[in-house]
C-alpha positions in Angstrom: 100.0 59.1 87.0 102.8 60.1 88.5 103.3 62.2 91.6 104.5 65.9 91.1 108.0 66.0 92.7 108.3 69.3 95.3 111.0 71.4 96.3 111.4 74.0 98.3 112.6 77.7 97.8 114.1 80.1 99.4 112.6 84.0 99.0 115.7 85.8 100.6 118.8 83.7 98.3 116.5 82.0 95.7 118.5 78.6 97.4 116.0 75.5 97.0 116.1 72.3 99.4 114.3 68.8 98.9 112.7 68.9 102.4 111.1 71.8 104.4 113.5 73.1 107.0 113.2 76.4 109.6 116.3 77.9 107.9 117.6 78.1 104.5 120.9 75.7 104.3 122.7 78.0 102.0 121.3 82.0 103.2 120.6 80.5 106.7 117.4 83.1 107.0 114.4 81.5 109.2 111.3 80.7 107.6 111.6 81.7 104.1 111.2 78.2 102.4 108.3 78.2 100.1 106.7 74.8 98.5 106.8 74.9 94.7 106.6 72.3 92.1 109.9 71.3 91.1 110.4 72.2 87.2 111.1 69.1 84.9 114.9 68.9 84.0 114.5 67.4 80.0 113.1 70.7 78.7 115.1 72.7 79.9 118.5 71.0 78.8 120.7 73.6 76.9 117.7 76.0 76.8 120.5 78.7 77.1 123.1 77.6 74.9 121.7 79.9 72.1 122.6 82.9 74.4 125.6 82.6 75.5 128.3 84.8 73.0 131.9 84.1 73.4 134.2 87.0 74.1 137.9 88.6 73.9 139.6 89.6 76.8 140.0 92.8 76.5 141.7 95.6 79.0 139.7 98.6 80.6 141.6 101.3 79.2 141.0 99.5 75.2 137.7 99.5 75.5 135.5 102.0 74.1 132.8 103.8 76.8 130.6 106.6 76.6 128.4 108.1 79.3 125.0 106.4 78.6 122.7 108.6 76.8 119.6 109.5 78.9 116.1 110.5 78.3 114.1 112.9 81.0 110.7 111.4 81.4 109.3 114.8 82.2 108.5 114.1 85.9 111.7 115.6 87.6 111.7 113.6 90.8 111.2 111.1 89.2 114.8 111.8 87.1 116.4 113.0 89.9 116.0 109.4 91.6 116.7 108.0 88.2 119.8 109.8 87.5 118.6 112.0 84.9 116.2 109.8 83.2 115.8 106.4 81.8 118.7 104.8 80.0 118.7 102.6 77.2 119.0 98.4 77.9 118.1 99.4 81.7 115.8 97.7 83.5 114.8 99.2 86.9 112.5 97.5 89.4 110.0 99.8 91.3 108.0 98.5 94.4 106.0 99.9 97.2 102.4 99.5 99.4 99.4 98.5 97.2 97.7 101.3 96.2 100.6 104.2 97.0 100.5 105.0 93.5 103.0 103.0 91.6 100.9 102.4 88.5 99.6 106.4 88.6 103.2 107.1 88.4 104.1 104.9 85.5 101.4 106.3 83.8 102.2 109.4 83.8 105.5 109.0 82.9 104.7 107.0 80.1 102.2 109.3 78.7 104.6 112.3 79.1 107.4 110.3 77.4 104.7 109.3 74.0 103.5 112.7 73.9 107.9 113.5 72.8 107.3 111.0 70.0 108.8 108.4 72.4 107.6 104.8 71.8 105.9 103.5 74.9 104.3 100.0 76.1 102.2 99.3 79.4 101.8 95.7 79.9 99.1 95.0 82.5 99.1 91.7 84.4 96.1 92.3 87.2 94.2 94.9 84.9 92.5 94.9 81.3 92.9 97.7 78.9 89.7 99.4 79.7 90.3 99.5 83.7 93.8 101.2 82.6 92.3 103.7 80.0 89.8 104.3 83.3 92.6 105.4 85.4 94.2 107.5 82.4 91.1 109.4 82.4 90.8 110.3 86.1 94.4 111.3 86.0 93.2 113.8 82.7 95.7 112.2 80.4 93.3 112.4 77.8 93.3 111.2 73.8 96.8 109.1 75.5 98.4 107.2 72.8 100.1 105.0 74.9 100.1 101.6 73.8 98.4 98.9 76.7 98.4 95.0 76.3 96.8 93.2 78.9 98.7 89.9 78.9 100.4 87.7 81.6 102.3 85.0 79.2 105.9 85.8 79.1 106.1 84.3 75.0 103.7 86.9 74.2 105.2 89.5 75.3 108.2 88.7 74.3 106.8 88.7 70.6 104.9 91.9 71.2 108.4 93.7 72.6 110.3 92.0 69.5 107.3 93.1 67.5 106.5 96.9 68.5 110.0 97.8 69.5 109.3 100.3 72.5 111.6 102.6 73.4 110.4 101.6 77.2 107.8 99.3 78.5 106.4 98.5 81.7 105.5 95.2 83.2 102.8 95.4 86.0 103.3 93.6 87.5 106.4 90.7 87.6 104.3 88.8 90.0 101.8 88.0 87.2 104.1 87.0 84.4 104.2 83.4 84.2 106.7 81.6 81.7 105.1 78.1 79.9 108.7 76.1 80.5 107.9 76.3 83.8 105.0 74.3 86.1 105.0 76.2 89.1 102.4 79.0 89.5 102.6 82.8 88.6 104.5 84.3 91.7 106.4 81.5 92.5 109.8 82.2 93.2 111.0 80.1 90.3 108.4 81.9 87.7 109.4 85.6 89.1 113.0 84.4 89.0 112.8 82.9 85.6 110.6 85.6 84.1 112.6 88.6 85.0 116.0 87.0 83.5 114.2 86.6 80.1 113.1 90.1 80.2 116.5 91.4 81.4 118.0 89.9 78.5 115.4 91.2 76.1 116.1 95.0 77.4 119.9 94.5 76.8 119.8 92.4 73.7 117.5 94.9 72.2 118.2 98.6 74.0 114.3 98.6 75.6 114.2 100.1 78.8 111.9 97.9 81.0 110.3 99.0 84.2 109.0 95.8 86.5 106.8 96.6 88.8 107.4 94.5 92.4 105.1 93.6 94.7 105.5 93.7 98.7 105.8 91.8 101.7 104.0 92.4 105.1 107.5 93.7 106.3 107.8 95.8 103.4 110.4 94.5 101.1 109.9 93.5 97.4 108.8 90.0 97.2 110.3 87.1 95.6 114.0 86.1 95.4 116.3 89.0 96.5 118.2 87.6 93.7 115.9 89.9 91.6 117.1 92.9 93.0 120.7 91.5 91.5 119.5 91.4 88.3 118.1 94.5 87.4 120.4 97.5 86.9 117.9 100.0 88.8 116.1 99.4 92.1 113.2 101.9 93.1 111.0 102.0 96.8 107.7 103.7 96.9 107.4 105.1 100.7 105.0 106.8 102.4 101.6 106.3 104.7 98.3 105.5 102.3 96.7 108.5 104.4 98.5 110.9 104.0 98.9 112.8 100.7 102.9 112.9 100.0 104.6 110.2 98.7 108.6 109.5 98.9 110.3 107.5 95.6 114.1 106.3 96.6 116.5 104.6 94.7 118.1 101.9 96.8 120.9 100.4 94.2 121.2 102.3 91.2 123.9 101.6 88.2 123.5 104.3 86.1 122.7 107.2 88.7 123.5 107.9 92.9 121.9 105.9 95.5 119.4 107.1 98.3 118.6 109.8 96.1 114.7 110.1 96.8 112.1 112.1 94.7 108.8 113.8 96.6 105.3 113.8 94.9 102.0 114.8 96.2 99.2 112.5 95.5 96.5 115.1 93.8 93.2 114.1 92.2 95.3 114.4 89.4 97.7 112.3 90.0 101.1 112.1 91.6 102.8 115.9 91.5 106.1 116.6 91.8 107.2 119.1 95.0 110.4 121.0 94.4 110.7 122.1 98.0 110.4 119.4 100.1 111.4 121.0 103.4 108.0 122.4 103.8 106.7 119.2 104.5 109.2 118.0 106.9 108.9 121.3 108.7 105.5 121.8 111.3 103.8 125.5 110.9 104.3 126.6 114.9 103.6 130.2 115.4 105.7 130.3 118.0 108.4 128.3 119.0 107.6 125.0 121.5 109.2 122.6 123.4 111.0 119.9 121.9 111.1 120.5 118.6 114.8 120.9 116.6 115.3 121.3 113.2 118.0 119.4 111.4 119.4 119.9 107.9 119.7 116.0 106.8 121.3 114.4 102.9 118.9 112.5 100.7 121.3 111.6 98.4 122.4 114.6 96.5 119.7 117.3 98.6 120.4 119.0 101.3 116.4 118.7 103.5 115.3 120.2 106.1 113.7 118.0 108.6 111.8 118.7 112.2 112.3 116.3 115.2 110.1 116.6 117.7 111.0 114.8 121.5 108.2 114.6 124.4 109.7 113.5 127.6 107.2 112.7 130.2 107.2 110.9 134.0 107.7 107.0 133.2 106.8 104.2 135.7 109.1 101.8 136.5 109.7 100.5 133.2 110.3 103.8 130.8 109.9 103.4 127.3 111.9 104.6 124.2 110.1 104.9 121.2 111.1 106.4 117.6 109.3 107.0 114.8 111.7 107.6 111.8 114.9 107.1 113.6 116.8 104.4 114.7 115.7 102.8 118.4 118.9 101.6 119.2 120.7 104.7 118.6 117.8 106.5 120.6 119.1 104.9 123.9 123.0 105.6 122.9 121.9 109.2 123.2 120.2 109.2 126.0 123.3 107.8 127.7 125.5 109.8 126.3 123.4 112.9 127.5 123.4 111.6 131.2 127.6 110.8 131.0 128.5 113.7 129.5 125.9 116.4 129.7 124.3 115.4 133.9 120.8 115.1 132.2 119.0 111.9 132.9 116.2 111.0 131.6 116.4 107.0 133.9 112.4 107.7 135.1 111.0 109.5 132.1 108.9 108.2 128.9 110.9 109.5 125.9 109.3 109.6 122.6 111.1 111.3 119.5 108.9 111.3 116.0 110.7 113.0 112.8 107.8 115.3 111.0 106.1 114.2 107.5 107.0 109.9 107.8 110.6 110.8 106.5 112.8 108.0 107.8 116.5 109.4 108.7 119.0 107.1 108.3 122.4 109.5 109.2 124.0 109.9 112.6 124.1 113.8 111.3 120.8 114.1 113.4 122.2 113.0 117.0 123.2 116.7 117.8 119.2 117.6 117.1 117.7 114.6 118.8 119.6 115.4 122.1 118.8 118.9 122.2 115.2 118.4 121.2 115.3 116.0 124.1 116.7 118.5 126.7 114.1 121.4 125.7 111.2 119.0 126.2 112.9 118.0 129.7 113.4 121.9 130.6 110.1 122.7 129.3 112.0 125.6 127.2 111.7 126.3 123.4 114.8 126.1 121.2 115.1 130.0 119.8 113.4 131.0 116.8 115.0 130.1 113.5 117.1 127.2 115.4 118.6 124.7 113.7 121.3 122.1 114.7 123.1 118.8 112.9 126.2 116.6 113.7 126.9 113.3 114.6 127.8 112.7 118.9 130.4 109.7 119.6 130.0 107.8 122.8 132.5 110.3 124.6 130.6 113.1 124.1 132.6 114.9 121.4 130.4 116.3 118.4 132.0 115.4 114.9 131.5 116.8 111.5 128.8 116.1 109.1 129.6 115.5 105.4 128.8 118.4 103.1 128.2 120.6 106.1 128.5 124.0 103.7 125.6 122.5 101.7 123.6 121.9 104.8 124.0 125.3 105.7 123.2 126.6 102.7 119.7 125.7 102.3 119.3 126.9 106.0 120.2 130.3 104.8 117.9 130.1 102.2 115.2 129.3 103.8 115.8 132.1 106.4 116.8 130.4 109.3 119.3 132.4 112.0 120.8 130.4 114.7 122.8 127.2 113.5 124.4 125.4 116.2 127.5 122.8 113.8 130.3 120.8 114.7 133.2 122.8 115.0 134.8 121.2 111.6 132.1 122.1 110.0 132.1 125.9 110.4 132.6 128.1 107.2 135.3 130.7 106.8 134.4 133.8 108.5 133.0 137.0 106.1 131.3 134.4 103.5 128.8 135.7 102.1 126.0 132.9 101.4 125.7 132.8 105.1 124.1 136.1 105.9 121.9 136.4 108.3 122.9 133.3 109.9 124.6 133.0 113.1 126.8 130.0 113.5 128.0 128.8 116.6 130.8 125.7 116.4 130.9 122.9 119.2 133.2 120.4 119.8 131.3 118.3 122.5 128.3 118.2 123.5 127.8 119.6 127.1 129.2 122.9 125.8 126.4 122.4 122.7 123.4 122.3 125.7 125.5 125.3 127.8 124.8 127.1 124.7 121.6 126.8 123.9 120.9 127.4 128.2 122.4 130.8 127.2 120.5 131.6 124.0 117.6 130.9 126.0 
């Protein structure tokens, strides 16, 4: 009997390679060749030809195009990182820790979505039905008519998809789908690869919306090819620590919808619960204000959030540390040195340690101006006033520049009653407007005549 021929495959590019090698030859990423068995060529000969359609050139401005018709799924976070609901043909891929609640969420969306007369299919790859109808139970989706097939063979549910004609359908998860064509394993990258293509095609070929469910790698990315993430129109991370109750959804590439939009649920005995004000989270209940602690109004996609950052600087040895949790390390230190330059504060023999509140990960260099002066009031030992906030972006020469949709930012402050705002100077709104009562706004242009300011407010 003949030897099985190997080959090697790339998880980052989906690149393959007849020998084992430390770095991919055509991504050149280290140590992500993965042994497979190589697929046998005869079968697959012109296994496509059926699919491809020949087409007219056409220009942009003759063809027809409408704004793709959506359909809420009744979970409004969820829409809101969907882009108003689920779209016809569109296939999103949803991933996230084991156990965070990815299936809960499904669930629930699917059993909100049958209960409008909407057609609905869960596909379960690493349950059976009974384990599922468990789970809707707990969750109190009683008498559920959603329709569950436990099956991991890609023909079947194919047939089943061609057969019932869901409106949308789930497949949890992509990892267990295994195609017959191919010899390789279920998970492989070749059987994820090969597997999502054929359902991708079945969602637009038919108008099915298709959910696939990813799973994770140690580091936390989806797992397989990241050609996967290519192929789907829709990409979805589920974030947030197993121990704590809230749960972040963002949408990291979306077609139909804005990106790094993210949605807020807390995990209930019931299931996952949407929370329509978010900044309570992010925001610690102090009775009284304390030493380094800022608030900072920060975009997640389309919402304005409040966010607290908390700083602790404490006597170092000769080796000081600098550690973040939520914001970038790197940029950690380019404050600090901008604050010594520019500002006369060092902070050469201290421990600093800066943690943004509720696991919320922030991303935009809107929150230097809060980190620094967080920083300073934990070196001072002197609270930021009452009601404080502050947000804008420091440059390496100390000047403070404008945050994007500061009037928004500002805003939600008011809102939420807050009454000192210290902005970049661009950023200031007009004076005698109204949706700012109550809130005191003091523009800066750099940043040692930001920390002179908040000295005198002291």
């Amino acid at each position: 009997m003949a030897k099985e021929k190997t080959i090697y495959s790339c998880t980052e590019c989906g690149g393959t390679s007849a020998k084992w090698l430390g770095k991919c030859p055509q991504c050149e990423a280290w140590n992500t060749l993965v042994e497979s068995v190589a697929p046998s060529a005869a079968p697959a000969r012109n296994r496509f030809a059926s699919l491809a359609k020949t087409a007219e050139v056409a220009t942009l401005g003759d063809i027809e195009a409408t704004d793709m018709a959506r359909t809420p799924t009744g979970i409004d976070e969820l829409d809101r990182v969907l882009g108003g609901g689920i779209v016809d043909g569109g296939v999103v891929l949803i991933g996230g820790d084991p156990g965070i609640g990815k299936s809960t969420l499904l669930l629930q969306a699917l059993d909100g979505l049958q209960r409008r007369d909407v057609s609905t299919l869960y596909v379960t790859g690493e349950e059976s039905g009974a384990q599922v109808a468990l789970r809707s139970r707990r969750l109190g989706l009683d008498h559920s008519q959603v329709k569950v097939l436990a099956e991991i063979q890609l023909d079947k549910i194919l047939a089943t998809l061609a057969k019932t004609r869901p409106a949308i359908a789930v497949i949890d998860s992509i990892q267990t789908v295994y195609s017959d064509e191919l010899t390789s394993a279920p998970g492989s990258v070749a059987q994820v690869r090969e597997c999502a293509a054929h359902l991708t095609r079945t969602a637009k070929a038919s108008g099915v919306c298709i959910v696939l469910v990813g799973h994770v790698t140690k580091e936390g990315a989806l797992a397989g090819p990241r050609v996967l993430e290519h192929m789907v129109d829709t990409v979805l991370y589920f974030e947030g620590d197993t121990h704590s109750s809230f749960r972040l959804v963002r949408a990291i590439k979306n077609r139909f919808g804005a990106v790094n939009e993210i949605g807020v649920f807390a995990m209930t005995e019931r299931g996952l619960k949407g929370v329509t004000n978010p900044s309570a989270i992010f925001l610690s209940q102090h009775s009284e204000p304390v030493p380094g602690s800022c608030v900072l109004v920060t975009l997640e996609g389309t919402r304005p959030m409040l966010v607290e950052v908390q700083a602790l600087v404490d006597s170092g040895g000769p080796s000081p540390r600098r550690l973040s949790v939520g914001l970038d390390r790197d940029r950690l230190a380019m404050l600090l040195a901008v604050l010594h330059r520019h500002a006369g504060i060092a902070c050469m023999d201290q421990d600093v340690f800066v943690n943004a509140v509720g696991g919320v990960r922030i991303t935009e260099p809107a929150a230097d101006l809060a980190v620094m002066l967080a920083i300073t009031s934990s070196l001072r030992g002197k609270p930021l006033p009452k009601g404080f906030l502050a947000f804008g972006e420091v440059g390496l020469a100390g000047e403070v520049r404008p945050a994007p949709r500061g009037q928004e930012r500002l805003r939600e402050a008011a809102k939420l009653g807050f009454s000192v705002a210290v902005v970049p100077k661009a950023n200031a709104p007009k004076k005698n407007d109204k949706a700012f009562e109550g809130l005191t706004i003091h523009p800066v242009e750099r940043i040692e005549q930001a920390i002179e300011l908040v000295r005198s407010l002291g």
